[in-house]
C-alpha positions as CSV (number, residue, x, y, z in Angstrom):
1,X,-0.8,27.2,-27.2
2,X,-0.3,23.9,-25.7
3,X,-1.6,23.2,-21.8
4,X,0.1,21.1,-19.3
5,X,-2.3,18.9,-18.8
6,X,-1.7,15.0,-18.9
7,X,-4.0,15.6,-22.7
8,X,-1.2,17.0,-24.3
9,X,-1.4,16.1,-27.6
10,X,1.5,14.9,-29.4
11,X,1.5,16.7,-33.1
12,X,1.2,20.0,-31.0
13,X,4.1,19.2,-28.5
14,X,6.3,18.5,-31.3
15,X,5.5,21.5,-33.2
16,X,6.5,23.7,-30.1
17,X,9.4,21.9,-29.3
18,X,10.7,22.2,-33.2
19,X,10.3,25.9,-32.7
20,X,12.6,26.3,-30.1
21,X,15.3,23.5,-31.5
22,X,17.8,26.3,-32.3
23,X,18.2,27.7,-29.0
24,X,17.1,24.9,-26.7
25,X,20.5,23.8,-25.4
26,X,21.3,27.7,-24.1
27,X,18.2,28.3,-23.2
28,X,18.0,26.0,-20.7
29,X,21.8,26.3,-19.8
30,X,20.7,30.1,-19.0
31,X,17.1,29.1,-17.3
32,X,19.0,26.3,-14.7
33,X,21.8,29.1,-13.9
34,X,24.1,26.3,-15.0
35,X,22.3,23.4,-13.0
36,X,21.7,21.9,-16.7
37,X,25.3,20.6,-17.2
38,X,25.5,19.1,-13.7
39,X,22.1,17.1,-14.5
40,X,23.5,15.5,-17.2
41,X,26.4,14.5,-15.3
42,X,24.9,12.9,-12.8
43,X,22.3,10.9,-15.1
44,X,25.6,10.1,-17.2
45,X,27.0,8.3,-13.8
46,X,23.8,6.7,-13.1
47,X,23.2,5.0,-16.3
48,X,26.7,4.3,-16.2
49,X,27.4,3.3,-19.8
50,X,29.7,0.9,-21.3
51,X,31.6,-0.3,-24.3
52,X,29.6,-2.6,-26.4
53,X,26.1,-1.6,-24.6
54,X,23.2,-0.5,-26.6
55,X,21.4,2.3,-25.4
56,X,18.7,3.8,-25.5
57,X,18.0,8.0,-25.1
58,X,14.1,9.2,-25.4
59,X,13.1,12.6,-25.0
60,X,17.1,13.5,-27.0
61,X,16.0,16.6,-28.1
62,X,19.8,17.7,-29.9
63,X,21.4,15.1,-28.4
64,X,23.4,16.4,-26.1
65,X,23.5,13.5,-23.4
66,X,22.8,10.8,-26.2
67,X,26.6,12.3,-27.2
68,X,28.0,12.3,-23.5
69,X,26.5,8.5,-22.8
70,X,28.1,7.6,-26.7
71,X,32.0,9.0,-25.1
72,X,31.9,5.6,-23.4
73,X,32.1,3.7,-25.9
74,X,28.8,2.8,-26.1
75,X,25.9,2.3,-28.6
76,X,23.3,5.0,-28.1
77,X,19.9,5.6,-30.3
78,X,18.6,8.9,-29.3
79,X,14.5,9.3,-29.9
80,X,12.5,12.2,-30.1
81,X,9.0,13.4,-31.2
82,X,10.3,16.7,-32.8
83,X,11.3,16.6,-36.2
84,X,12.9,19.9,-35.8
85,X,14.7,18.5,-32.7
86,X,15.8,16.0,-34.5
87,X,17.1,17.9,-37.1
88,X,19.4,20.1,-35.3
89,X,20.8,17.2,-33.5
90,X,21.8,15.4,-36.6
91,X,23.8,18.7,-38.1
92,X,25.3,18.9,-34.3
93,X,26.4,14.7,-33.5
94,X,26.6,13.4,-36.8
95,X,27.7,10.1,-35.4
96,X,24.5,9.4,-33.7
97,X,21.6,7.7,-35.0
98,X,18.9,9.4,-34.3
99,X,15.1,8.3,-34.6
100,X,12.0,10.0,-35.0
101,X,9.2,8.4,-32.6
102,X,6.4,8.8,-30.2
103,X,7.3,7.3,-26.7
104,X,4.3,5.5,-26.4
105,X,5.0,3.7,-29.5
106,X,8.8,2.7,-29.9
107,X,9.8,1.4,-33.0
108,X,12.0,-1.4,-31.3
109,X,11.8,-4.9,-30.4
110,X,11.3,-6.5,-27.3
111,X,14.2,-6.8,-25.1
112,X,16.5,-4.8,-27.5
113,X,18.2,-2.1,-25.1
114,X,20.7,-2.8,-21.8
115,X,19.9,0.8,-20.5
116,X,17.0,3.2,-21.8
117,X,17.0,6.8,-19.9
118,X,14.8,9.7,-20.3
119,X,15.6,13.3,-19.2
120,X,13.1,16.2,-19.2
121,X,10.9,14.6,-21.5
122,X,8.4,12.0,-19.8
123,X,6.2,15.3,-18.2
124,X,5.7,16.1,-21.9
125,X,4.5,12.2,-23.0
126,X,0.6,12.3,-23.1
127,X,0.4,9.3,-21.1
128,X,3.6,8.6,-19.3
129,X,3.0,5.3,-17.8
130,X,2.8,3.7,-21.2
131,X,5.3,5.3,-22.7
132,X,7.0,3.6,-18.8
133,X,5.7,0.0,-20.1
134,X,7.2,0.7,-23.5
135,X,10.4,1.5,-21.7
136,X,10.1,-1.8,-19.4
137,X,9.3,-3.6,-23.1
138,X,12.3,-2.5,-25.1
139,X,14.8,-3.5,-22.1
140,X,16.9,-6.8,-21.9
141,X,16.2,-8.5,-18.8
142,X,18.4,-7.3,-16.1
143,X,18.7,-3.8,-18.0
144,X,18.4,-0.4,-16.3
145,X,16.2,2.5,-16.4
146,X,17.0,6.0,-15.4
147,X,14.8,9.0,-15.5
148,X,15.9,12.7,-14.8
149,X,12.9,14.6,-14.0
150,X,12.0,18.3,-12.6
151,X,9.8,17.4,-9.2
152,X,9.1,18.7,-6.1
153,X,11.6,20.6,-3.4
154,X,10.4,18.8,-0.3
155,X,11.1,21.8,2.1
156,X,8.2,24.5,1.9
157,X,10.7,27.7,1.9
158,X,12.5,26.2,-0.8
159,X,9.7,24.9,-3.1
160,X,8.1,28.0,-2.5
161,X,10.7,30.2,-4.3
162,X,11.4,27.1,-7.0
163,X,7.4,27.9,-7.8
164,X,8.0,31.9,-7.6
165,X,10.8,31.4,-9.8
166,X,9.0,29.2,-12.5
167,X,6.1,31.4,-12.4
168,X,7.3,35.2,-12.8
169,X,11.6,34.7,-13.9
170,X,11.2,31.7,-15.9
171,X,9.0,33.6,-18.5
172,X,11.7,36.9,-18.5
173,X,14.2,35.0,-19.2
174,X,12.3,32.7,-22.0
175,X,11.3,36.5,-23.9
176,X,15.3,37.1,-24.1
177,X,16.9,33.8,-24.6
178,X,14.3,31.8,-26.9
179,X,12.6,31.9,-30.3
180,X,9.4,30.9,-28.8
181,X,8.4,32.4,-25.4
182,X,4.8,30.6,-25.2
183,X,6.4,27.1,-25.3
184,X,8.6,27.7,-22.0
185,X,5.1,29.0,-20.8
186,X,3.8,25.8,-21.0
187,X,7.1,24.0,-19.6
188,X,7.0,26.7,-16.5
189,X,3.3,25.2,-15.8
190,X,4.3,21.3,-16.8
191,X,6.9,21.4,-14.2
192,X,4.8,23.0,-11.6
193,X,1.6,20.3,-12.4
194,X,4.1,17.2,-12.4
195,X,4.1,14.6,-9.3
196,X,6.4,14.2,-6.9
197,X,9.0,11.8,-6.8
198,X,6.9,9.2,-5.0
199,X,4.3,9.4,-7.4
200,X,6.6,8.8,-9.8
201,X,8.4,6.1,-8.2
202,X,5.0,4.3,-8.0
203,X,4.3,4.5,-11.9
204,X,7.4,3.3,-12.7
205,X,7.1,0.0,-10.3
206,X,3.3,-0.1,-11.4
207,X,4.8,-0.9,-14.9
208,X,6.9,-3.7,-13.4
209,X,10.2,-2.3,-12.3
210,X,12.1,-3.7,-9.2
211,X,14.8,-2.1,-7.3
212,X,12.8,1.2,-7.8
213,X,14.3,4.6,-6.2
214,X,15.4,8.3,-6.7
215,X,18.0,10.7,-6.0
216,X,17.0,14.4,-4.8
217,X,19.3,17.1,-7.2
218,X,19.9,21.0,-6.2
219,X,17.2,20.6,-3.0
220,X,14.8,18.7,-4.7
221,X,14.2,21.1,-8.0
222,X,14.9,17.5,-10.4
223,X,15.0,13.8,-9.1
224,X,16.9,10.9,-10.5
225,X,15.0,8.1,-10.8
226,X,16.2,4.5,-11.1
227,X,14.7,0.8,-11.7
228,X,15.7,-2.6,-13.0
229,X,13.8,-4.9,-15.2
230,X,13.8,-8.2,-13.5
231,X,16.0,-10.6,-14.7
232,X,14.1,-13.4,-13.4
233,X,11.6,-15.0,-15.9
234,X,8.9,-15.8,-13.4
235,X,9.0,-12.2,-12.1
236,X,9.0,-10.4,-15.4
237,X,5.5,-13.3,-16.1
238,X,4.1,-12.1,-13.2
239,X,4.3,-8.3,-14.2
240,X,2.9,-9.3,-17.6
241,X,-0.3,-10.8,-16.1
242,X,-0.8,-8.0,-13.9
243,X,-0.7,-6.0,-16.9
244,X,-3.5,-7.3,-18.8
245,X,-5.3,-8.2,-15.9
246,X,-5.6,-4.1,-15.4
247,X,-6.3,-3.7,-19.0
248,X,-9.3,-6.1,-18.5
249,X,-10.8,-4.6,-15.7
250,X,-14.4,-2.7,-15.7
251,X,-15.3,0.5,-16.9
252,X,-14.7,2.6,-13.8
253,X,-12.1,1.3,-12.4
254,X,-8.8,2.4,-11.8
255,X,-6.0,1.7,-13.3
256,X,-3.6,3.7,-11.7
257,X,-0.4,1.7,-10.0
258,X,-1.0,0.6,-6.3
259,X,0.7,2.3,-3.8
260,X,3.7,2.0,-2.6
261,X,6.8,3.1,-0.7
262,X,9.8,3.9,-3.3
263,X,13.3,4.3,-1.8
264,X,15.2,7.6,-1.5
265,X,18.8,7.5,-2.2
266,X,20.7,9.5,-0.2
């Protein structure tokens, strides 16, 4: 079975995740007591999608949002590791194109997308802040990023019972609902070992982002995360120099993003 580890290796997430392509979509409806729906509303609204834009949607699993971003008219390429996934999207949205690809490694060009936006999916990336760089690569200048993510309820009570409930009824209701029990196992634990939303805040400016913040949905149980690649040309130099200056430093030392304070929207 696969761990929640940041080692996660890729062939064995995507195997898991094609076994439980059928039922995914109601699974999770059933598992979020409806939250699911409303989650993809508001990362609809914060992409905020339009006619003509090219879009990008990683972690698409059957394409349900790469569909509700598409209504607007845009262009949307939804991206996943799981064949399987992939598979029962294409039979479900004909109409979008859908890619099979490893988010550390798009298959794109530099500066391709106005808008790239990942939901559920990043905690499952082996390494997330390259597949966060990738992201930052693949944008146009001045393009958006938005990131829908399970974190962490900041109020003790109510985090408390979020980790009671991922722990004991998340696994009940997985036995019922899905073809593969074990794989929500490992999302239950993925959710409970993932940062919190300033953690996260900090990888995604570490990678070059400006305008960085995040949204707290029902208490605190997700966050929407937001950034901007900078239009300007000297700022988006900058970043890249940081960036190989990182990759260039001694054995040893750390390459994790500096710290610092992320904005909550409220």
């Amino acid at each position: 079975m696969v761990r929640a580890e940041m080692d996660k290796q890729p062939d064995e997430v995507s195997g898991m995740f094609d076994d439980v392509a059928p039922n995914y979509d109601r699974t999770n409806a059933i598992m979020s007591v409806g939250n699911s729906a409303l989650w993809r509303v508001a990362t609809v609204r914060a992409v905020d999608p339009k006619a003509g834009e090219r879009i990008l949607d990683l972690a698409a699993g059957t394409g349900t949002s790469s569909t509700a971003l598409a209504r607007s008219g845009a262009t949307v390429v939804a991206v996943d590791l799981s064949p399987g996934m992939i598979a029962e999207g294409r039979k479900r949205h004909p109409r979008i194109e859908f890619v099979e690809a490893n988010g550390e490694r798009l298959p794109f060009g530099d500066d391709e997308f106005d808008a790239v936006t990942i939901s559920f999916g990043l905690r499952n990336i082996e390494h997330p802040q390259v597949a966060l760089a990738e992201m930052y690569r693949v944008l146009k200048p001045g393009g958006r990023l938005v990131i829908c993510e399970f974190s962490k309820p900041p109020r003790a009570l109510f985090r408390t019972g979020y980790q009671v409930y991922t722990k004991f009824a998340m696994p009940i209701i997985a036995k019922v609902t899905s073809s593969n029990s074990e794989a929500y196992d490992y999302l239950a634990e993925s959710i409970r070992n993932w940062p919190d939303q300033g953690t996260l805040s900090q990888w995604i400016r570490g990678v070059g982002f400006t305008r960085v913040a995040y949204r707290n949905l029902t208490a605190g149980v997700v966050a929407l995360h937001r950034g901007h690649k900078p239009e300007d040309a000297a700022i988006r130099a900058s970043v890249t120099k940081r960036r190989v200056a990182r990759t260039r430093k001694p054995a040893g030392t750390s390459h994790g993003a500096s710290h610092v304070t992320a904005t909550e929207l409220t």
